[in-house]
C-alpha positions in Angstrom: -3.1 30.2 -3.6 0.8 29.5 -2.5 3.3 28.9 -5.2 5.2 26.2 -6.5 8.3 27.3 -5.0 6.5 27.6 -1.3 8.4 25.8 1.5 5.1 23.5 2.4 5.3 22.3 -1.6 8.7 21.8 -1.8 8.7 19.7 1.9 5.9 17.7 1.2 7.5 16.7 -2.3 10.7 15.9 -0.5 8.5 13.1 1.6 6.9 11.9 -1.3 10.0 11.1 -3.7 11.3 9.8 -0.1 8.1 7.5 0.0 8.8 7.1 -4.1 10.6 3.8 -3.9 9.7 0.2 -3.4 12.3 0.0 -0.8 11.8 2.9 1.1 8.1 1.9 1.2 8.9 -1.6 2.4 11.3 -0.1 5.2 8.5 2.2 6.6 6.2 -0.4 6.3 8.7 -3.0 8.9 9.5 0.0 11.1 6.2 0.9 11.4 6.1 -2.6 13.5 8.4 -2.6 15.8 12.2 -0.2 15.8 14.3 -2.1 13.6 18.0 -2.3 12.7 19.9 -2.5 9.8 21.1 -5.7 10.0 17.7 -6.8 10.2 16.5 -4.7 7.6 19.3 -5.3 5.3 18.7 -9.5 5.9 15.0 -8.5 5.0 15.6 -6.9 2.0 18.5 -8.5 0.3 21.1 -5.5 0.0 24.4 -4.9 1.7 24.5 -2.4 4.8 25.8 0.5 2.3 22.5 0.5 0.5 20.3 0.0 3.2 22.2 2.8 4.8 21.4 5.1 1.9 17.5 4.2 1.7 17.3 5.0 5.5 19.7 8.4 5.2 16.8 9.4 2.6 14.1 8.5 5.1 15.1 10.7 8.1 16.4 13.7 5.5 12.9 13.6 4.9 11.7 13.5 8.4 10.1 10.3 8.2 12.4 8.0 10.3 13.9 8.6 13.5 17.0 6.7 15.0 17.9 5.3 18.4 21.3 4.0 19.5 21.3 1.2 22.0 24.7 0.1 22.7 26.2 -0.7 19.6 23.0 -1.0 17.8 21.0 1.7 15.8 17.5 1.3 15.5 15.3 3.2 13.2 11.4 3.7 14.0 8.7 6.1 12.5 9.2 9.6 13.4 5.7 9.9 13.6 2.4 7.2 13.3 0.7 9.9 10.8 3.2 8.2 8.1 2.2 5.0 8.4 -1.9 6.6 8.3 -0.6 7.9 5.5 0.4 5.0 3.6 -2.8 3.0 5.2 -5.3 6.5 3.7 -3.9 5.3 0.1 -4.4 1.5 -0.1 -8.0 2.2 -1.3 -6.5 3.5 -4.0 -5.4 0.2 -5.3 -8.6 -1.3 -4.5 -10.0 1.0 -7.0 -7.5 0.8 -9.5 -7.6 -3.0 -9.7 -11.7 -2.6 -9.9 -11.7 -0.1 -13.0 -9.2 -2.5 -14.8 -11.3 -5.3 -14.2 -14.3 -3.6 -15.4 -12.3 -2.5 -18.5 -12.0 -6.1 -19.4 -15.4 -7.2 -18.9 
């Protein structure tokens, strides 16, 4: 058994309070199309460039966005396809919650 304070626990809870807000979720999920920038992300989501900034700074400390400058433009994309499996491995998850509450009211 590891402990609390291991460095694997204490990484993988870094990605998951990174993955722990609507937005972040929502940027992962557009990058995961096609690399992005933040004027288009910033469009897409309705928040100036400083906030959008921040959401994506949070991403890549966590290791889940990478960055590519082309010209003048930076473009983020997924560090790495598991994330969006990830996210893809837990939308059964609603499926089932949304089943056991309709059950409950039956």
């Amino acid at each position: 058994m590891g402990s609390i304070d291991s460095p694997r626990i204490q990484e993988l809870s870094q990605i998951l309070k990174a993955l722990g807000h609507p937005t972040r979720l929502f940027i992962i999920e557009e990058i995961a199309q096609e690399p992005t920038c933040v004027c288009v992300l910033k469009e897409r989501i309705g928040a100036d460039t400083s906030t959008v900034s921040k959401h994506l700074s949070i991403l890549r400390n966590a290791g889940l966005v990478s960055m590519e400058k082309k010209g003048t433009m930076v473009y983020y994309s997924l560090s790495c396809a598991c994330v969006k499996d990830c996210i893809q491995a837990l939308l059964p998850l609603i499926e089932l919650k949304h089943k056991r509450y309709c059950e409950m009211l039956q």
